[in-house]
FILUM-640848 format. One record per residue (C-alpha): y, z, x. Coordinates in steps of 0.05 Angstrom, whole numbers. Layout:
{v:Y	w:Z	u:X}
...
END
This chain:
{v:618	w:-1092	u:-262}
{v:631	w:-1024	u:-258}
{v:586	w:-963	u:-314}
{v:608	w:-895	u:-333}
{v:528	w:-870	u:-322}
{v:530	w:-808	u:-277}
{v:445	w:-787	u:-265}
{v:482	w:-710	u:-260}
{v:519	w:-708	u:-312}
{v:475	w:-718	u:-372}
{v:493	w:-698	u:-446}
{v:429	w:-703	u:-485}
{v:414	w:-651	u:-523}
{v:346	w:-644	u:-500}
{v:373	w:-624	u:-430}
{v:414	w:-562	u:-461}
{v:350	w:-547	u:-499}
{v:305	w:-542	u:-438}
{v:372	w:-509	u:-394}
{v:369	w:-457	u:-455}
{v:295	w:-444	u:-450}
{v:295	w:-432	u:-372}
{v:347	w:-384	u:-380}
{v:319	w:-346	u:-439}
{v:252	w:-343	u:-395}
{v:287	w:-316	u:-331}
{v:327	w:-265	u:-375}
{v:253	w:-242	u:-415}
{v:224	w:-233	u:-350}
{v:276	w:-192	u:-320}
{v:277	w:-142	u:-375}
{v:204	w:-146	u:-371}
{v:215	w:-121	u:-297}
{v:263	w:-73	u:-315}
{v:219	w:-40	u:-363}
{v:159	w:-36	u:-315}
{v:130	w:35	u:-297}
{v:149	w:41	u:-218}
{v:98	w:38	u:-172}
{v:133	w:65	u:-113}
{v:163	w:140	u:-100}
{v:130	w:203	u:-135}
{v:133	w:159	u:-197}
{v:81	w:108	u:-165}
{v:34	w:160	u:-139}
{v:24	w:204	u:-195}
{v:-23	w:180	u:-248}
{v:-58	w:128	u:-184}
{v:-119	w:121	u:-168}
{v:-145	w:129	u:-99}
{v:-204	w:136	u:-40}
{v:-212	w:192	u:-2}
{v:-217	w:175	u:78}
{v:-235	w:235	u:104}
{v:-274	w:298	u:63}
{v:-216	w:341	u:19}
{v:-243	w:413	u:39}
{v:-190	w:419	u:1}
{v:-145	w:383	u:50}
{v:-157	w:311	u:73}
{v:-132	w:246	u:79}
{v:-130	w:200	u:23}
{v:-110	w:127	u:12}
{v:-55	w:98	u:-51}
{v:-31	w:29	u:-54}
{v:-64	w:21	u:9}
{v:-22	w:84	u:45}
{v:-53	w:141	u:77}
{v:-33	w:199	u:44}
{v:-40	w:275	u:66}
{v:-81	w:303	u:0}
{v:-104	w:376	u:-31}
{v:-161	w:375	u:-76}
{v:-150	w:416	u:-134}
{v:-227	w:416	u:-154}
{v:-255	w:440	u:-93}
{v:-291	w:397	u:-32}
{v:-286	w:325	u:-47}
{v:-334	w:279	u:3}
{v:-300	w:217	u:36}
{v:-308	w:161	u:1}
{v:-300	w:192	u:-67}
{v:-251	w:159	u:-118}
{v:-194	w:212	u:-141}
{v:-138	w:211	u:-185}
{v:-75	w:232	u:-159}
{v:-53	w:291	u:-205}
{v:21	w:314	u:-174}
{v:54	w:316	u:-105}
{v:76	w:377	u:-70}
{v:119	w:365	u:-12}
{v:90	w:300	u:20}
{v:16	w:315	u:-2}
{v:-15	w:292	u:-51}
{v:-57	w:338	u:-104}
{v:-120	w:301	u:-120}
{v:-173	w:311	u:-163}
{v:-244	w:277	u:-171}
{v:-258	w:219	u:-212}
{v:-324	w:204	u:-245}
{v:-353	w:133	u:-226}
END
């Protein structure tokens, strides 16, 4: 006795409703995405927060999204350790400034 049922090839509604769903999800969260501040490039560094590694006398090294970063203090000595905000970039160092804890 051979049936017409194919598992794959169902017509319920309730499997377009869910297939609709899924795809309305994936599409939020890739605008989502798309919308996101970057956190890589001069866009990711500026406004970050950071540790320094070594003391900014007023140049150091400095660490960002867990990079090492050559750094310029723009308040004056800075002791390692310290937690700065990263203000701007000049070149490929970072200008830094202190950050109350």
């Amino acid at each position: 006795m051979a049936t017409n049922y194919d598992p794959y090839h169902l017509k319920s509604p309730t499997i377009y409703l869910v297939k609709m769903v899924v795809f309305l999800v994936i599409i939020g969260l890739g605008i989502r995405a798309q919308k996101k501040k970057p956190t890589t490039g001069i866009q990711g560094i500026i406004g970050a927060y950071g540790e320094t590694l070594t003391a900014l006398d007023p140049d150091g090294r400095i660490r960002i999204h867990g990079e090492s970063w050559s750094a310029k203090s723009i308040d004056g000595r800075i002791e390692p350790g310290a937690r700065v905000l990263a203000e701007g970039l000049d070149r490929l160092t970072v200008l830094v400034r202190k950050v109350s804890t």
